[in-house]
C-alpha positions in Angstrom: -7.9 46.1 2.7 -6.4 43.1 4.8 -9.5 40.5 6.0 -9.1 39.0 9.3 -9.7 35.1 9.6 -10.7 33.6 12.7 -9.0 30.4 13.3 -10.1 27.3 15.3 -7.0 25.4 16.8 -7.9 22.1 17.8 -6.9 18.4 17.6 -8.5 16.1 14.9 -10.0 13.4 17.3 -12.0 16.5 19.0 -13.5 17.7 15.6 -14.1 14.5 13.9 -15.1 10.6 14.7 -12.2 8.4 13.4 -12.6 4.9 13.4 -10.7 1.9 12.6 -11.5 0.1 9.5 -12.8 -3.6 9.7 -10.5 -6.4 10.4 -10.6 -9.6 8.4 -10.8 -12.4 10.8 -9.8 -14.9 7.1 -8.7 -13.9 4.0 -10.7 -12.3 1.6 -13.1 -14.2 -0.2 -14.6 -12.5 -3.4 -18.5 -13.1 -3.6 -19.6 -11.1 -6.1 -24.0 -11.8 -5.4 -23.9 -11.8 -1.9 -21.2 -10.4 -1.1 -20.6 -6.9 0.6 -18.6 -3.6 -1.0 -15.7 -2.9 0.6 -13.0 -0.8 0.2 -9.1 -1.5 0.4 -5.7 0.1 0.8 -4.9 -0.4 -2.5 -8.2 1.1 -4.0 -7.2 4.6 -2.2 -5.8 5.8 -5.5 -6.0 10.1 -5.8 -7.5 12.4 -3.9 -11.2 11.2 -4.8 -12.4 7.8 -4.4 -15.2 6.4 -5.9 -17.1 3.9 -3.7 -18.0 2.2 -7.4 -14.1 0.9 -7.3 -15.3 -1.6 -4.5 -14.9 -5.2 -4.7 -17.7 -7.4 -2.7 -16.7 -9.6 -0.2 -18.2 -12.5 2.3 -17.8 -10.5 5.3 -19.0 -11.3 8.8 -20.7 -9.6 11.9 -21.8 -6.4 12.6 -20.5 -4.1 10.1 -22.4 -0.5 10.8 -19.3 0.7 12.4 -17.2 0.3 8.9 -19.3 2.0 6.9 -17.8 4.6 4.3 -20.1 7.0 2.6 -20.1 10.0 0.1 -18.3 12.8 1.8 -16.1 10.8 4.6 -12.7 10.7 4.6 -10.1 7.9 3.9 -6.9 7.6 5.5 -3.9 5.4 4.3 -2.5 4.3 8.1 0.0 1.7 6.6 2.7 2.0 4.3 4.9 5.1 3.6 1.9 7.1 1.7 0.1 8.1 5.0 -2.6 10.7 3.2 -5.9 11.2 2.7 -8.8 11.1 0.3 -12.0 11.6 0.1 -14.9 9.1 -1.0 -17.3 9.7 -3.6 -20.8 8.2 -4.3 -24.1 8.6 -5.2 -26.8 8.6 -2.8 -27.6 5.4 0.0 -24.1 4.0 -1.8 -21.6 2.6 0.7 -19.2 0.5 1.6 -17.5 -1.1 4.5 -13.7 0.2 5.0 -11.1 -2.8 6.0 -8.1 -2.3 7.7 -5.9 -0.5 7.5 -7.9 1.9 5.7 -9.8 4.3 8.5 -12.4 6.4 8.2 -12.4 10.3 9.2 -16.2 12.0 9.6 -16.5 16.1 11.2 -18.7 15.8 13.9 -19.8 19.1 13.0 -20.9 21.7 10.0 -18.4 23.9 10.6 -15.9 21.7 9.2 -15.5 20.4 5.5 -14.5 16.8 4.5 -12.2 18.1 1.7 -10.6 20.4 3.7 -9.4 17.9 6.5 -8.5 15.5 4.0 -6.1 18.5 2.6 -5.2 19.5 6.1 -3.8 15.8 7.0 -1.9 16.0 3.3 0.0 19.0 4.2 3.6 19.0 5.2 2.9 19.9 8.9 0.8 17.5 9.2 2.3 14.7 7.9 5.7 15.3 10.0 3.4 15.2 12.9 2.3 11.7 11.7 6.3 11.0 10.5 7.0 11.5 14.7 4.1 9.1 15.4 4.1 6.4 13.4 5.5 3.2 14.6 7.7 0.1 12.5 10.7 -0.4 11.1 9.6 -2.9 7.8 5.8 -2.4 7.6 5.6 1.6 8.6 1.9 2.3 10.7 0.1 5.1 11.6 -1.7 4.5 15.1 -5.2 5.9 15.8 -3.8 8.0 18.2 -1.6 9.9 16.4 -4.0 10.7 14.2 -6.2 11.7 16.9 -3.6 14.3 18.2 -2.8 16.0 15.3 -3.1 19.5 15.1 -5.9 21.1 13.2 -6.3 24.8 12.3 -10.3 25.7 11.8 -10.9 28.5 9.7 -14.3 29.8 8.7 -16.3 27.5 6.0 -15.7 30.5 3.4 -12.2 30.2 3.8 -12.6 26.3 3.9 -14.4 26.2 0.4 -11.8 28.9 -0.5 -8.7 26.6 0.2 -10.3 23.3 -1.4 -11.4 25.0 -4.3 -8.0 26.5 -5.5 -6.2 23.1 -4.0 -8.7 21.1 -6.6 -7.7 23.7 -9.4 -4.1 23.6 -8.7 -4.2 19.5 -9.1 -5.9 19.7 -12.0 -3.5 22.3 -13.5 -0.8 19.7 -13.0 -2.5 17.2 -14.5 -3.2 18.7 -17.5 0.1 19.9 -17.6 1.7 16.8 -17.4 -0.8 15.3 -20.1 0.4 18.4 -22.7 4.0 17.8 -21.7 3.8 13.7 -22.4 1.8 15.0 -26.2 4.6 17.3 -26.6 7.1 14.3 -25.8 5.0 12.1 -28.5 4.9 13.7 -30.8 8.7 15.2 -31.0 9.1 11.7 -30.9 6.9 10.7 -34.1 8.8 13.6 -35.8 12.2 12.8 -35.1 11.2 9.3 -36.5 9.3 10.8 -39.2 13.3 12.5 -39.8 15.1 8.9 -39.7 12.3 7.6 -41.8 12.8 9.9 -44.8 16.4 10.2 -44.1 16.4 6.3 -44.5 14.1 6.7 -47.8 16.4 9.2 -49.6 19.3 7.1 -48.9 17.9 4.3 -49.9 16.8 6.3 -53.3 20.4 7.6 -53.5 21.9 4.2 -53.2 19.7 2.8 -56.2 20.1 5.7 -58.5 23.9 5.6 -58.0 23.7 1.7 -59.1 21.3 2.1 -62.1 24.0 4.9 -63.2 26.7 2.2 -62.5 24.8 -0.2 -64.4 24.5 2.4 -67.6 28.1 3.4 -67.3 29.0 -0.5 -67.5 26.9 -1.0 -70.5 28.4 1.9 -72.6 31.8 0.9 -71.6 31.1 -2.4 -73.2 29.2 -1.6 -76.2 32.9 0.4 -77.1 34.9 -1.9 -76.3 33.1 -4.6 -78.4 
């Protein structure tokens, strides 16, 4: 029995709010009792980001705009890793998103966080942002780019459906990977385990064939004399 999926085609700035993450007028000062969460390029680490990672900075002006909270969407717009996570926190936690870090929010309920953050981390997707971005040394994503690219809507089922086998699949690999590097290990401690003993009996060889040597010697001279 074949199931029929009704699809949505539509372009990311018309299904979600994407704003540009706040711009540091100074460098960063660190102000760790008054200062305010925030949440950097080089915290966006995985697909899931906790909002727990953020440092607190002395940040000034109105900073509403900036706000990241559980369930919004992170995108890398500088550097050659242009993809997307989500953030994760508990409830009231947030933080303020500094460039070039930008922040993704549905404008709707018929559209899941996790499954634009998956739709921009696709291969389609990201030549889209490959034709769009802009600099030779320091590579950047513009806001419009990211507001044209293509998104395919499917129903929330289908959504959950996607995400859910995406998360499985990554976490397959991961544990994958971690039986692999124990499989590496401990080949490793046996093949030194091998030298070790190989090391031992030669060493044992070595000494008995010099106490024999030493015995030999002895009754050689005890005839002689």
């Amino acid at each position: 029995m074949s199931m029929t999926y009704i699809i949505k085609n539509i372009n990311l700035g018309e299904a979600c709010e994407i704003r540009a993450g706040y711009a540091a007028r100074t460098a960063l000062t660190e102000d760790a009792e008054k200062g305010v969460p925030a949440i950097q390029l080089r915290d966006l680490q995985g697909e899931r980001v906790s909002l727990s990672v953020a440092g607190k900075y002395a940040l000034d002006g109105k900073l509403d705009r900036y706000l990241v909270e559980h369930g919004d969407v992170l995108f890398r717009s500088r550097g050659d890793n242009n993809t997307a996570s989500i953030a994760i926190g508990g409830a009231g936690e947030a933080a303020v998103a500094l460039l070039p870090v930008m922040v993704i929010r549905p404008s709707g309920d018929d559209l899941l966080p996790e499954y634009v953050a998956w739709s921009i981390n696709q291969h389609e997707a990201q030549r889209h942002l490959d034709l769009g971005a802009r600099g030779t040394k320091l590579r950047m994503i513009p806001k419009e780019c990211l507001e044209t690219l293509p998104l395919h809507i499917p129903s929330l089922a289908v959504q959950r459906m996607i995400t859910e086998l995406d998360a499985l699949s990554a976490t397959e690999t991961r544990l994958l990977h971690e039986l692999a590097d124990t499989k590496r290990k401990f080949t490793r401690f046996a093949m030194l385990q091998q030298v070790r003993n190989a090391q031992l009996h030669g060493n044992e060889a070595e000494h008995n064939g010099a106490h024999r040597s030493s015995k030999s010697s002895g009754k050689s001279q005890r005839t002689n004399s």
